[in-house]
N, CA and C atoms as an extended XYZ file, in Angstrom:
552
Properties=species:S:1:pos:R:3:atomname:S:1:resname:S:1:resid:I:1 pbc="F F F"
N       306.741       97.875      127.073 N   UNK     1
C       307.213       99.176      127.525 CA  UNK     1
C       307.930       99.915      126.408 C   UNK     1
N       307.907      101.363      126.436 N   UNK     2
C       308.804      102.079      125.878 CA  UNK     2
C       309.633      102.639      126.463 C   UNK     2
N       310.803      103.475      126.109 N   UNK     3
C       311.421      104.053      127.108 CA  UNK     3
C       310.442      105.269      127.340 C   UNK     3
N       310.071      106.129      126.941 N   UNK     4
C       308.978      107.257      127.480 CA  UNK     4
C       308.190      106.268      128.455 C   UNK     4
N       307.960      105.487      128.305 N   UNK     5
C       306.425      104.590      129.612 CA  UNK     5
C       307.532      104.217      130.595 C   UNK     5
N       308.876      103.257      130.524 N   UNK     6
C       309.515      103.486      131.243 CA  UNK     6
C       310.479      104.360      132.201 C   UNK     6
N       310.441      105.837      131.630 N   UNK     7
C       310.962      106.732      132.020 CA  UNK     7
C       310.174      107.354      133.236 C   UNK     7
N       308.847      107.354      132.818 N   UNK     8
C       307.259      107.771      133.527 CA  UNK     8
C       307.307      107.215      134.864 C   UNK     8
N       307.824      105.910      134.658 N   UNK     9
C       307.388      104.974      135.737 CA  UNK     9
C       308.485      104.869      137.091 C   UNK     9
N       309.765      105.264      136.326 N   UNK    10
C       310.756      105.410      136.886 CA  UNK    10
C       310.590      106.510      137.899 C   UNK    10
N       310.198      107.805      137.006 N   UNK    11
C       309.385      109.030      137.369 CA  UNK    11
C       308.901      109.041      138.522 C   UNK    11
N       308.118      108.427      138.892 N   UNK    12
C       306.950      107.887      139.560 CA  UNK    12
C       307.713      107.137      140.783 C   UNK    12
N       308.133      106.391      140.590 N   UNK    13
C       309.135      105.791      141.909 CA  UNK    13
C       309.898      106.039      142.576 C   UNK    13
N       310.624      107.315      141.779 N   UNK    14
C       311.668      108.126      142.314 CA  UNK    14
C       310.892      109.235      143.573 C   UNK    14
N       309.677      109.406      143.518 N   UNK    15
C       308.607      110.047      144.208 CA  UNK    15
C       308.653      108.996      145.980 C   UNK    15
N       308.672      107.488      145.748 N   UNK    16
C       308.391      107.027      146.928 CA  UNK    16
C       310.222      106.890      147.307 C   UNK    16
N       311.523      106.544      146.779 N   UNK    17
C       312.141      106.608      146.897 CA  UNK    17
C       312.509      108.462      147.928 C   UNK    17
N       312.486      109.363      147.434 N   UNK    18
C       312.462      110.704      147.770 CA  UNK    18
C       311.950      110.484      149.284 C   UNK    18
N       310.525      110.044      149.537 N   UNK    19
C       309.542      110.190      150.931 CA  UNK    19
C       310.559      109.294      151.817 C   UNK    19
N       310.848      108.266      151.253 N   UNK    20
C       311.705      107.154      152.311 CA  UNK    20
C       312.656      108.005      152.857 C   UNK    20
N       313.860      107.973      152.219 N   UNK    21
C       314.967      108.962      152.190 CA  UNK    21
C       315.088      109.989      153.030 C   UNK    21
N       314.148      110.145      152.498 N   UNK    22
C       313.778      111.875      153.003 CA  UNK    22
C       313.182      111.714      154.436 C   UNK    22
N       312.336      110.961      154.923 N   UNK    23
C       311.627      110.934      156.417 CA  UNK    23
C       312.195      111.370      157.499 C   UNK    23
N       311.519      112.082      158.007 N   UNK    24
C       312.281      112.435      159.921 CA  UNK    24
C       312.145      111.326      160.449 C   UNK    24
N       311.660      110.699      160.324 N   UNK    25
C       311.072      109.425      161.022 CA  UNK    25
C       311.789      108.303      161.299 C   UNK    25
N       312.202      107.105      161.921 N   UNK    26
C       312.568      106.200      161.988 CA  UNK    26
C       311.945      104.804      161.137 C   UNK    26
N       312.242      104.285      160.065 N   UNK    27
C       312.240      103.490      159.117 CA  UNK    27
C       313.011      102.636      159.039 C   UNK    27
N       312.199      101.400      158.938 N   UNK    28
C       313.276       99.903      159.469 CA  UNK    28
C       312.758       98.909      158.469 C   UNK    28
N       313.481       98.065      157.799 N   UNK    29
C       313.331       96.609      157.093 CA  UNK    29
C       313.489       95.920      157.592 C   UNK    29
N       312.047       95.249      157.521 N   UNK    30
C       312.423       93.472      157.787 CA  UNK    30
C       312.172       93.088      156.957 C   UNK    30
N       313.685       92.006      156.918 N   UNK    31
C       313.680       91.183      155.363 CA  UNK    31
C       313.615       89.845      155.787 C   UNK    31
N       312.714       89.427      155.504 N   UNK    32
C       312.172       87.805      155.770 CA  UNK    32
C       312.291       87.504      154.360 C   UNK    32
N       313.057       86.382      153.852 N   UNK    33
C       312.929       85.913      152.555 CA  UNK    33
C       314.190       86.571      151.389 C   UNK    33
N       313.514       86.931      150.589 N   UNK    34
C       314.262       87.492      149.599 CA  UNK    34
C       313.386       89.202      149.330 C   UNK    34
N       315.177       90.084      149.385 N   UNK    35
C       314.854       91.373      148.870 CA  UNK    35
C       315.299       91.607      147.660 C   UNK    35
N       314.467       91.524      146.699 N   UNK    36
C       316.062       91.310      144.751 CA  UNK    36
C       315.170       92.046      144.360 C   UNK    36
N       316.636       93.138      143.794 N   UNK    37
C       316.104       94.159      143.315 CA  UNK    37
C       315.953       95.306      143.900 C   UNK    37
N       314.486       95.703      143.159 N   UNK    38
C       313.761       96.960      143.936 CA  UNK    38
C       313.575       96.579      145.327 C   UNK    38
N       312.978       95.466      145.890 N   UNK    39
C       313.298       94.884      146.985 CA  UNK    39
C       314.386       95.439      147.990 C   UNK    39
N       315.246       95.278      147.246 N   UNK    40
C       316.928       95.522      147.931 CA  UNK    40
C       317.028       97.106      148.173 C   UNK    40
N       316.265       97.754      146.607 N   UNK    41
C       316.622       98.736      146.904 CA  UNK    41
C       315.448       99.579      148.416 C   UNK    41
N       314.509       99.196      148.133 N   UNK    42
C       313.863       99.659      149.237 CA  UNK    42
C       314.513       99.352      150.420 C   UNK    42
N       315.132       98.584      150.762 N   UNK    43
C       315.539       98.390      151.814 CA  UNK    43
C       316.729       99.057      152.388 C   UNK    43
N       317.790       99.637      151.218 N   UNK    44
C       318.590      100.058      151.217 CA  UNK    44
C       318.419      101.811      151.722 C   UNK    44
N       316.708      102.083      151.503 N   UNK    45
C       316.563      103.312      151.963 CA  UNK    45
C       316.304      103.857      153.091 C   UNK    45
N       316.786      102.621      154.191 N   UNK    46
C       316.200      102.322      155.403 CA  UNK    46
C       316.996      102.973      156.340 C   UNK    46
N       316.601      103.162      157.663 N   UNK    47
C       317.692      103.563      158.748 CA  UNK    47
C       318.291      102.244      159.243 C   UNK    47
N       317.239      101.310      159.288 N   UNK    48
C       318.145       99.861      159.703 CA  UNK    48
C       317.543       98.965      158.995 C   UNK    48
N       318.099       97.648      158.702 N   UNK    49
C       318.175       96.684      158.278 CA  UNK    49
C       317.727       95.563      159.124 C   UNK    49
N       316.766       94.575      159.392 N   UNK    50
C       316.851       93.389      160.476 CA  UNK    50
C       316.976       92.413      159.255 C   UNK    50
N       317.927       91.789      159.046 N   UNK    51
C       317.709       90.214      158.311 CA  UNK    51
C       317.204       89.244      158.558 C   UNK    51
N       316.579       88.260      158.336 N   UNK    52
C       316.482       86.622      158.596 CA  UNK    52
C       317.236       85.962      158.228 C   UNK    52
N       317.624       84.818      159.264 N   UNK    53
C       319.243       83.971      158.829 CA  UNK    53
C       318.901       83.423      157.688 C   UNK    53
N       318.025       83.293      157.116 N   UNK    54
C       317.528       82.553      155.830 CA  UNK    54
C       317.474       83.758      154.547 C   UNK    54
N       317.224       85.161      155.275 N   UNK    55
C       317.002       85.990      154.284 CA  UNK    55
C       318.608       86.292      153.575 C   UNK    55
N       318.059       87.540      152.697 N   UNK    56
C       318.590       87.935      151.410 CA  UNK    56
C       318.623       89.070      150.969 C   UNK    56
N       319.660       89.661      150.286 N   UNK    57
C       319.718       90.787      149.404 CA  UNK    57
C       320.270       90.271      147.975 C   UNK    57
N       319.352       91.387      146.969 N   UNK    58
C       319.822       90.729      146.009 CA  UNK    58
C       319.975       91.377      144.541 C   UNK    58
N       320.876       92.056      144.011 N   UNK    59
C       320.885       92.959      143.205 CA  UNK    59
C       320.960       92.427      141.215 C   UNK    59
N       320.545       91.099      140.861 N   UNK    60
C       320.278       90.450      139.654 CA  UNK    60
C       319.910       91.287      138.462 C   UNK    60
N       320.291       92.774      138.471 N   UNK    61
C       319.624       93.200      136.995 CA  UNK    61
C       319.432       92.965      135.949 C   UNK    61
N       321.589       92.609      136.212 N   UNK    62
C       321.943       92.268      134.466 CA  UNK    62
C       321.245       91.455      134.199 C   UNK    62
N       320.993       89.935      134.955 N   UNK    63
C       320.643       88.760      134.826 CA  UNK    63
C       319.343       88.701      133.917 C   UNK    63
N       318.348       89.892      133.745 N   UNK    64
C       317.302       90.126      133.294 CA  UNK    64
C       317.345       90.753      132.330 C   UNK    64
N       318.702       91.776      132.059 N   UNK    65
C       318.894       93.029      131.122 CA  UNK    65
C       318.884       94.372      131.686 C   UNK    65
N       318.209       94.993      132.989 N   UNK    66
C       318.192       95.838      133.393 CA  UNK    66
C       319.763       96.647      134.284 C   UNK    66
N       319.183       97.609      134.577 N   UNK    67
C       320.209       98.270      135.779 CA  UNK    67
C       319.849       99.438      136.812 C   UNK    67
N       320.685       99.035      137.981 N   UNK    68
C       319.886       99.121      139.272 CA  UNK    68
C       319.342      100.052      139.078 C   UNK    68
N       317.837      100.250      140.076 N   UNK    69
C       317.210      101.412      140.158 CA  UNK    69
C       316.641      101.253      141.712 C   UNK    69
N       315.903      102.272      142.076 N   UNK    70
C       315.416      102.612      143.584 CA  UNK    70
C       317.034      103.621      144.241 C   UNK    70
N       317.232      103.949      143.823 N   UNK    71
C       318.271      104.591      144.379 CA  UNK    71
C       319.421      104.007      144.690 C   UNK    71
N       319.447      102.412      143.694 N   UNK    72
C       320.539      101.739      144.559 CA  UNK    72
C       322.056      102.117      144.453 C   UNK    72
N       322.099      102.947      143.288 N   UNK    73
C       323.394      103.260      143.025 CA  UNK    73
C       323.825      104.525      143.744 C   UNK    73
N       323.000      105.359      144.850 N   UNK    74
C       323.158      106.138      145.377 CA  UNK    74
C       323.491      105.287      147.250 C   UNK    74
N       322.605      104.452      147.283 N   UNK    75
C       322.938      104.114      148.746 CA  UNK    75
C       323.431      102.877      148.992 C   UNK    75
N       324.019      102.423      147.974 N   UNK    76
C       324.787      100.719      148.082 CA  UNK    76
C       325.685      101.566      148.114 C   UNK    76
N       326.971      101.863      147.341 N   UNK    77
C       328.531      102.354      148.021 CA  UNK    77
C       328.276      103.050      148.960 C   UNK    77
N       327.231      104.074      149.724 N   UNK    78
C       327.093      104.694      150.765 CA  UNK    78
C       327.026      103.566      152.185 C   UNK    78
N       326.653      102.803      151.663 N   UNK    79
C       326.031      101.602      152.747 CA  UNK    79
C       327.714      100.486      153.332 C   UNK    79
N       328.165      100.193      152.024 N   UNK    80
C       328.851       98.816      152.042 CA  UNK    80
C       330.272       99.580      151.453 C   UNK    80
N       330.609      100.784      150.791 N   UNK    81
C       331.803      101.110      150.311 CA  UNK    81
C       331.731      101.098      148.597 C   UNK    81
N       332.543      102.162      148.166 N   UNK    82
C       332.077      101.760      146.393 CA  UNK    82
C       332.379      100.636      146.086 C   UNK    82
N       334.188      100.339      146.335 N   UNK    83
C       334.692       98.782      145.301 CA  UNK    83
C       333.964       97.683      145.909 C   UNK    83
N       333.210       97.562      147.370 N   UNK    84
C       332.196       96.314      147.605 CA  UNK    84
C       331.320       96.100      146.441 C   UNK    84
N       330.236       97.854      146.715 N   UNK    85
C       329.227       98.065      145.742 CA  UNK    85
C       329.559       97.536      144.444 C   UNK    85
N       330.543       97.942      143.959 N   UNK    86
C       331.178       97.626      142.525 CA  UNK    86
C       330.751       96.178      141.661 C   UNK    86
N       331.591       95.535      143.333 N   UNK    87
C       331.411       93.812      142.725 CA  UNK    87
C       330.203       93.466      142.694 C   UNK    87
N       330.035       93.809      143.639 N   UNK    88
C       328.263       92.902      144.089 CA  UNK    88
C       327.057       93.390      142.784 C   UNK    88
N       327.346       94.727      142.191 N   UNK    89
C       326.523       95.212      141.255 CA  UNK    89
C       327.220       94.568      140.035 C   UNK    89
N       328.079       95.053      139.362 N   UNK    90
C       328.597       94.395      138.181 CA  UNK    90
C       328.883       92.402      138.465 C   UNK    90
N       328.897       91.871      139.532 N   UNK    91
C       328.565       90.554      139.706 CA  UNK    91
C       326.909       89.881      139.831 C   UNK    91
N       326.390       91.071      139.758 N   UNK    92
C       324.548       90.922      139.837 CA  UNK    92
C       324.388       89.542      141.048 C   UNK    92
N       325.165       89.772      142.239 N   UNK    93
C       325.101       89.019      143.627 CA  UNK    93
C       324.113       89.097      144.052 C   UNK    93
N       324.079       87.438      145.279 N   UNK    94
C       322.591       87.680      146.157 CA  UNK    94
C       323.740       87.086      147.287 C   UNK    94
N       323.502       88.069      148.242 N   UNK    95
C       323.976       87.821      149.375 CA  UNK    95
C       322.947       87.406      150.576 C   UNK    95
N       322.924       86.365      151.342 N   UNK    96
C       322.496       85.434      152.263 CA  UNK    96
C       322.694       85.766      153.735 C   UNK    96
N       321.811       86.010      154.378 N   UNK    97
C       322.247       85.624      156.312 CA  UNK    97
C       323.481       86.609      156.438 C   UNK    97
N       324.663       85.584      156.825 N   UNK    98
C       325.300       86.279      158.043 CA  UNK    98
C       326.620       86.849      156.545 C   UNK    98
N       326.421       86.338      155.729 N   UNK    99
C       327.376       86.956      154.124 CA  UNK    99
C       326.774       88.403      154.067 C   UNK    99
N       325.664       88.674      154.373 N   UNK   100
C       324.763       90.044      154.087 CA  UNK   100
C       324.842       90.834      155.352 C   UNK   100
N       325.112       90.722      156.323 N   UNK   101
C       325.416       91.723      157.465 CA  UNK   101
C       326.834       91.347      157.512 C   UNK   101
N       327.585       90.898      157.452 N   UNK   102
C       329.154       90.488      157.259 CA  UNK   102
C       329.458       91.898      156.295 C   UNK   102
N       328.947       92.014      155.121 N   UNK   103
C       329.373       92.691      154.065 CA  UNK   103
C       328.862       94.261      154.263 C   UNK   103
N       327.646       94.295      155.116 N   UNK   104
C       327.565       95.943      155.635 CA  UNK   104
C       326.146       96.058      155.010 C   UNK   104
N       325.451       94.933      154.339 N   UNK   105
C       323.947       95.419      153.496 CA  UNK   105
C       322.756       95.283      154.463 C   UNK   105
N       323.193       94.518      156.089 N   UNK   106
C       322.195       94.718      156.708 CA  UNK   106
C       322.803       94.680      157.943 C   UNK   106
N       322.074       95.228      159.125 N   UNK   107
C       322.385       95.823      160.538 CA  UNK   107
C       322.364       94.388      161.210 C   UNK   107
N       321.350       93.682      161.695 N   UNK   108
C       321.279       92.896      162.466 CA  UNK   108
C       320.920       91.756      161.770 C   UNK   108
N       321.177       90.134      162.370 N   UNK   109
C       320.437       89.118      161.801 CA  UNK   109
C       320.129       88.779      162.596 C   UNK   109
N       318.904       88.035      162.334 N   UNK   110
C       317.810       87.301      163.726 CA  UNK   110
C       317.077       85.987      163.192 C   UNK   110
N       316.594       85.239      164.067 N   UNK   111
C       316.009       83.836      163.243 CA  UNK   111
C       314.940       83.685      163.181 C   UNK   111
N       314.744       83.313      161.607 N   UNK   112
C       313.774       83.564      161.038 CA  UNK   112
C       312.292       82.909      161.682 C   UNK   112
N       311.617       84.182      161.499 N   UNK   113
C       310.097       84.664      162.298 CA  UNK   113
C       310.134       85.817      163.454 C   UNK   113
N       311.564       86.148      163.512 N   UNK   114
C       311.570       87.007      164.655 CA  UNK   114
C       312.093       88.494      164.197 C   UNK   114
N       312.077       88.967      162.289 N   UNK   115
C       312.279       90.252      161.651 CA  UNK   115
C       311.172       91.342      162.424 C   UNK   115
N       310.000       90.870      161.824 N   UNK   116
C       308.913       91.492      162.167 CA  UNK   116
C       309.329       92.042      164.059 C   UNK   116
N       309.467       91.544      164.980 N   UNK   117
C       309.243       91.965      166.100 CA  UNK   117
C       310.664       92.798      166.557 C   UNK   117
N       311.778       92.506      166.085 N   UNK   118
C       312.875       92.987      166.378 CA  UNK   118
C       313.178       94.513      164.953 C   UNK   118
N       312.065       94.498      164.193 N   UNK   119
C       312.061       95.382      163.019 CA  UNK   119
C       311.175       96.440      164.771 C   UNK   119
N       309.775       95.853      165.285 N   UNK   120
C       309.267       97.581      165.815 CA  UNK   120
C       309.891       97.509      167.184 C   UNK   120
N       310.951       96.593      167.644 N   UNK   121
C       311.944       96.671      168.504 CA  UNK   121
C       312.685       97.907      168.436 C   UNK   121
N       312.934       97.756      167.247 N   UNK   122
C       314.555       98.745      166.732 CA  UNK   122
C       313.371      100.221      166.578 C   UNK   122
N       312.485       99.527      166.050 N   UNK   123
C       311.706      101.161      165.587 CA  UNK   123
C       311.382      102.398      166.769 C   UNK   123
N       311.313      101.187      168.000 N   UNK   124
C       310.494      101.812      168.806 CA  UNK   124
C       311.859      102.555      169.672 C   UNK   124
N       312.770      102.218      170.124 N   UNK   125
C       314.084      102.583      170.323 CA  UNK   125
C       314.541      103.587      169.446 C   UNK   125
N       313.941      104.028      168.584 N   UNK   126
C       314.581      104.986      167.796 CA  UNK   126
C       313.554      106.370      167.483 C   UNK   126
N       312.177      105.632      167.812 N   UNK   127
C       311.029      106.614      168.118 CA  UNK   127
C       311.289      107.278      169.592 C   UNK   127
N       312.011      106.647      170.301 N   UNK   128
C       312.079      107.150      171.564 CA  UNK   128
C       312.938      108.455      171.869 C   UNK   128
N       313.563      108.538      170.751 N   UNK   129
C       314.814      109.505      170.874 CA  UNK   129
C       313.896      111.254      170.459 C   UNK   129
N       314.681      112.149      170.522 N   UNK   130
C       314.497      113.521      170.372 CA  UNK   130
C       314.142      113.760      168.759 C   UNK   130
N       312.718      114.144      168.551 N   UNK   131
C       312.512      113.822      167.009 CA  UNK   131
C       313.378      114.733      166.278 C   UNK   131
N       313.061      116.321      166.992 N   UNK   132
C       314.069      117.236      166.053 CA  UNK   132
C       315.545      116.817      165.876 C   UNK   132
N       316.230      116.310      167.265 N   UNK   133
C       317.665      115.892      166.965 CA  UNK   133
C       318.018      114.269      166.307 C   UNK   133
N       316.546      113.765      165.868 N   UNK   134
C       316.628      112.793      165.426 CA  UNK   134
C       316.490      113.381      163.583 C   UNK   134
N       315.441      113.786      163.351 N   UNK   135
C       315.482      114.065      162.118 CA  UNK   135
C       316.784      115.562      161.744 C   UNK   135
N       317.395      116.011      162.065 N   UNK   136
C       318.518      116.912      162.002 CA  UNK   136
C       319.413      115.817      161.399 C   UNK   136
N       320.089      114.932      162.427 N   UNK   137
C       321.013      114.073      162.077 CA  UNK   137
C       320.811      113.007      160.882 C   UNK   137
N       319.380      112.580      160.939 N   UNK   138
C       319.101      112.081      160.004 CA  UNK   138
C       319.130      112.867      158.229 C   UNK   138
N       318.940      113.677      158.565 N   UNK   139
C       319.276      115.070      157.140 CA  UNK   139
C       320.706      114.953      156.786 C   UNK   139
N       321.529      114.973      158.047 N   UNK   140
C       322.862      115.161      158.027 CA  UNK   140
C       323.724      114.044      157.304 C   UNK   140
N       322.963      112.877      157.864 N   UNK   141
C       324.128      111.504      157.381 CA  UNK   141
C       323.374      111.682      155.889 C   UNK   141
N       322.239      111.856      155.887 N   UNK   142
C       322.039      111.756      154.260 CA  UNK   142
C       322.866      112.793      153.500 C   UNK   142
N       323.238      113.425      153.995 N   UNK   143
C       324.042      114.690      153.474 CA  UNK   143
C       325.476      114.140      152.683 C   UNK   143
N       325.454      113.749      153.658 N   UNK   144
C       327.339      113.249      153.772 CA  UNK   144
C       328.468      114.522      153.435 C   UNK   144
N       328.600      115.185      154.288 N   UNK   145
C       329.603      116.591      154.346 CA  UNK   145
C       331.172      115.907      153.705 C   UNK   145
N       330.927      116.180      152.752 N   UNK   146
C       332.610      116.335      152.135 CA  UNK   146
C       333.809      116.548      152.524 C   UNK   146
N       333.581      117.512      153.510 N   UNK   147
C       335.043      117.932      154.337 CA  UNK   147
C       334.682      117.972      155.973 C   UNK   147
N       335.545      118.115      156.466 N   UNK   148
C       335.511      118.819      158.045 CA  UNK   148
C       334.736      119.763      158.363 C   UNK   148
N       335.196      121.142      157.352 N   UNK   149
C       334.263      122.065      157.470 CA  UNK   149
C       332.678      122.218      157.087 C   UNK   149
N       332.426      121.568      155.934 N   UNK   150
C       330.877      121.425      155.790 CA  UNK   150
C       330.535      120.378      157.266 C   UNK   150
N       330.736      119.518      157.297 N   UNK   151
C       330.689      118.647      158.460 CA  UNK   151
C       329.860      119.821      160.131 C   UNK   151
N       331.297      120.808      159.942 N   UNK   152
C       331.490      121.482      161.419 CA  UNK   152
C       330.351      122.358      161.330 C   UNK   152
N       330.023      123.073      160.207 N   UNK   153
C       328.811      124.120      159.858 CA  UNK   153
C       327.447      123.304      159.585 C   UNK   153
N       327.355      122.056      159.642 N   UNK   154
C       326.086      121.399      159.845 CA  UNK   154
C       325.616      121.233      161.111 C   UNK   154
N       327.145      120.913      162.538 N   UNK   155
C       327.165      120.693      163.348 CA  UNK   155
C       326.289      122.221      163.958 C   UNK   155
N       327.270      123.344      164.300 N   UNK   156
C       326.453      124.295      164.208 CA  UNK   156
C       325.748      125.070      164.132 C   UNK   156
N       324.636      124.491      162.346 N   UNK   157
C       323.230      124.982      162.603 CA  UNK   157
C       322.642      124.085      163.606 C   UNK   157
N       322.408      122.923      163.375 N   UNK   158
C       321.990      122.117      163.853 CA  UNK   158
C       321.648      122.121      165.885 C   UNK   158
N       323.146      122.218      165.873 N   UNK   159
C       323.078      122.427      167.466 CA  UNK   159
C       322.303      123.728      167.898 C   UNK   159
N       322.283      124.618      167.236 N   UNK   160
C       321.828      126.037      167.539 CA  UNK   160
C       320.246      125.739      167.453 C   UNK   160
N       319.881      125.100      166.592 N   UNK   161
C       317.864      124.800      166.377 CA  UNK   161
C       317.571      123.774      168.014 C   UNK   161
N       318.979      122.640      168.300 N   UNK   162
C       318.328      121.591      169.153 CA  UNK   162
C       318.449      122.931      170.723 C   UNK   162
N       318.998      123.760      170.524 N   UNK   163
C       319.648      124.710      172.224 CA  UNK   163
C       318.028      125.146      172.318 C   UNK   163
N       317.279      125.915      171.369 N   UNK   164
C       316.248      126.688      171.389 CA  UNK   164
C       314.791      125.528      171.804 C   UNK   164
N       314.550      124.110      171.577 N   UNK   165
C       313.865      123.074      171.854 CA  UNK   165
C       313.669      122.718      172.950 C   UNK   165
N       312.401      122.014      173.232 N   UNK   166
C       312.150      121.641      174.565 CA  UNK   166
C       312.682      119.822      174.783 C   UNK   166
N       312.757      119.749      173.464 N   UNK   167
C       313.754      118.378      173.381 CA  UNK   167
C       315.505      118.305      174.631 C   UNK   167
N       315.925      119.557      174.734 N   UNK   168
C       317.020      119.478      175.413 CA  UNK   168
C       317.215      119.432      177.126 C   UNK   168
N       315.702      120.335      177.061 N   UNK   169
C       315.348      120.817      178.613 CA  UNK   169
C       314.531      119.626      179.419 C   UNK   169
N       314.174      119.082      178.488 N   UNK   170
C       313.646      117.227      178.937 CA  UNK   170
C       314.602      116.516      178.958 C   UNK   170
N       315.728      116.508      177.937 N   UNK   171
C       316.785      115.201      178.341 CA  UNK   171
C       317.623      115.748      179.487 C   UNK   171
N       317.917      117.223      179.530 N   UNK   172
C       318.580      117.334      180.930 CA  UNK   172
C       318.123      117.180      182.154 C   UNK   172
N       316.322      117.507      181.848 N   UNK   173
C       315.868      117.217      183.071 CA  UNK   173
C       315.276      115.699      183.749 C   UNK   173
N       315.481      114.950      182.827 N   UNK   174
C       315.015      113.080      183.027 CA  UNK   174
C       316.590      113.133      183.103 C   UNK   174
N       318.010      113.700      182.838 N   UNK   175
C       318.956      112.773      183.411 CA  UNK   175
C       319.590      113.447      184.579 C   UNK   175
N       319.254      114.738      185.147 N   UNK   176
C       319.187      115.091      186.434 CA  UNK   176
C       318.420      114.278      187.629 C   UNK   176
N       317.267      113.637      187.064 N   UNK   177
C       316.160      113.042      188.045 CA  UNK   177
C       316.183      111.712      187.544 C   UNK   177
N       317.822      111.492      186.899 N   UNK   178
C       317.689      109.471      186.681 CA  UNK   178
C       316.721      109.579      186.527 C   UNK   178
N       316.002      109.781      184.894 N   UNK   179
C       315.036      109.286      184.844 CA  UNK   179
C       314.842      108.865      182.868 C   UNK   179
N       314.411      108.122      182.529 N   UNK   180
C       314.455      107.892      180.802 CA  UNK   180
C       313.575      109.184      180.379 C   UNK   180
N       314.526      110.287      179.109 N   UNK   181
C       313.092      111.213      178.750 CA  UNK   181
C       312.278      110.758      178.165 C   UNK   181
N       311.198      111.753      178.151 N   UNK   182
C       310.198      111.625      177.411 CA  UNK   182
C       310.269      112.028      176.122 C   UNK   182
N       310.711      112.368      175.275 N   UNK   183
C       310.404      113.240      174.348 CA  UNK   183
C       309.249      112.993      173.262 C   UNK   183
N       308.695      114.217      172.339 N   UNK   184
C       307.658      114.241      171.910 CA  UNK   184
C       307.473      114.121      170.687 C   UNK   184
């Protein structure tokens, strides 16, 4: 590699990093095994996390010479706190099972063979919800509002796009008629 071929490539990844991130959609990891690395970082771009009690996160750059990439230095202190992030990156850590949802790098742990089904568990529970007020909020936490007031003026637009939707006139009307909505 050079750095120009490595820069390219970086280039290039930062492209699938962006689509993850970026999705209206509901996006879930299952980590069966080991996630090190880019691994980690993909996973880190997730709405949820399912672990295996056996699985792993694992951020080893130095150990190789490198330093983090996939966005990890954007959504590890977002995820776990900076001075966590701190150690675990400048300690080039692999955190394990119930050490890795303990520490905030993954949502749930489950035993291993059961990621996969509790990964389109979670997915499908989260497909179920109001897509516009799902992808709104989802924009939003990626946002992360600085103050109260950016916070309150996200709240705002936001609520004003979900009033005008047929997303609202279905959840009021499935919980008038006890009933789960539908939405589309």
């Amino acid at each position: 590699l050079t750095a120009a071929v490595g820069r390219t490539r970086m280039k290039d990844n930062h492209r699938l990093v962006r689509l993850i991130l970026e999705a209206e959609k509901p996006i879930i990891a299952a980590v069966e095994g080991f996630a090190v690395g880019a691994g980690a970082g993909m996973a880190l771009l997730c709405d949820t996390i399912i672990l295996a009690e056996t699985g792993a996160l694992g951020f080893p750059f130095f150990r190789i010479g490198l330093t983090p990439d996939y966005g990890i230095l954007f959504t590890l202190p977002r995820r776990i706190g900076s001075a966590r992030a701190r150690q675990i990156l400048l300690r080039a850590q692999m955190l394990k099972g119930k050490v890795a949802v303990d520490a905030g790098l993954a949502d749930e742990l489950v035993a291993d063979g059961e990621t996969d089904a509790r990964a389109v568990e979670r997915a499908q529970e989260m497909a179920d919800m109001p897509p516009q007020a799902f992808a709104l909020t989802k924009r939003h936490l990626a946002m992360e509002p600085q103050t109260l007031e950016a916070a309150l003026e996200m709240e705002t637009l936001s609520q004003s796009l979900t009033f005008l939707g047929d997303e609202l006139t279905e959840g009021r009307t499935a919980f008038a008629e006890k009933r789960k909505p539908r939405f589309r």
